[in-house]
C-alpha positions, 0 to 999 in steps of 0.5 A: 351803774351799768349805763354809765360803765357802757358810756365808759366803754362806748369807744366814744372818748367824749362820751366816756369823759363826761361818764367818768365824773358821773361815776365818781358821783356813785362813790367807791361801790362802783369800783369793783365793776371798774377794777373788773374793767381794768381786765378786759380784753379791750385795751380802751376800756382798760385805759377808761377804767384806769381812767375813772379810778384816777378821778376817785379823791383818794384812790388805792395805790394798790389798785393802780399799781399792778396796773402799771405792768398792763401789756399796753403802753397807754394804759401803763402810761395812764396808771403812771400819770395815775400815780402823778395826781395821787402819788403814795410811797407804797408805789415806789418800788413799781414806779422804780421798775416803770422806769426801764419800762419800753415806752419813753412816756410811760418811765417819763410818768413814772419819774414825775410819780416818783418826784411826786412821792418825794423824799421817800422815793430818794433810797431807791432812785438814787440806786438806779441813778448809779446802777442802770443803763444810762436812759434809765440813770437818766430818768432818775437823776432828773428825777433826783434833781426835781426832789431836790434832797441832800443825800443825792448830792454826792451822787450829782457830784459823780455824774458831773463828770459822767459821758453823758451831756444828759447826765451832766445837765440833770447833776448841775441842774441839782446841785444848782438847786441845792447849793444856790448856783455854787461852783463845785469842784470835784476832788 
């Protein structure tokens, strides 16, 4: 086990992929020893870590989830895209968070997580998508879009005649998908 935890960590990136499979093969007894990893000092075995937990068939969300507030943009990105292959509605509040986070990639990651996730990810984003700075509104509203779900429909209408160019592309993209390329008219 230790073996393949220091190919894990070998700084060798070819190496540490051909490890993380074998490491799956250990089954769950090795996730502490990951989880222990994912505090090291060393961002690259921290990303690695997150790395190995994420190919795990049905990793705990709680496990990824605090991951996602990491001091390194690449390993929150890596516990965001985590949360793509493995969404779970107990990550949405911290994948709304993730949102405003300050790499464009990693409130990218969350905003798929959060289409992943579905329906009960529509609460929180449609609150974010009318209350936070634009960029943030804008990740949530496309994220909206993707979901595809009725109750974003009246706030879709409202950022049709927003300032953004940004934000009018993501509400008609939406409602596109929602009423079958109607015409809406705002009153």
């Amino acid at each position: 086990m230790q073996d393949l935890l220091a190919e894990l960590t070998s700084g060798d990136d070819e190496r540490a992929e051909k490890s993380v499979f074998k490491i799956v093969q250990l089954g769950t007894a090795i996730i502490p020893d990951l989880l222990n990893l994912t505090r090291a000092q060393a961002v690259d075995s921290r990303w690695w870590a997150v790395r190995a937990l994420a190919a795990f068939p049905n990793p705990q969300p709680e496990n990824l989830i605090p991951l996602l507030y990491d001091s390194a943009p690449e390993v929150r990105a890596v516990a965001a895209l985590a949360l793509c292959h493995h969404p779970h509605q107990n990550a949405v509040a911290a994948l709304i968070k993730t949102l405003a986070d300050s790499d464009p990639l990693t409130a990218g990651l969350a905003g798929k997580a959060l289409v992943k996730i579905g329906s009960p990810a529509v609460p929180s984003l449609l609150g974010v998508a009318q209350d936070a700075p634009t960029g943030i509104r804008i990740v949530a509203l496309r994220a909206l879009s993707e979901i595809g779900d009725h109750r974003a429909i009246p706030l879709m209408m409202k950022c049709t005649s927003e300032d953004s160019a940004i934000l009018q592309y993501w509400a008609q993209e939406g409602l596109n998908r929602l009423g079958l390329n109607m015409v809406y008219l705002m009153p």
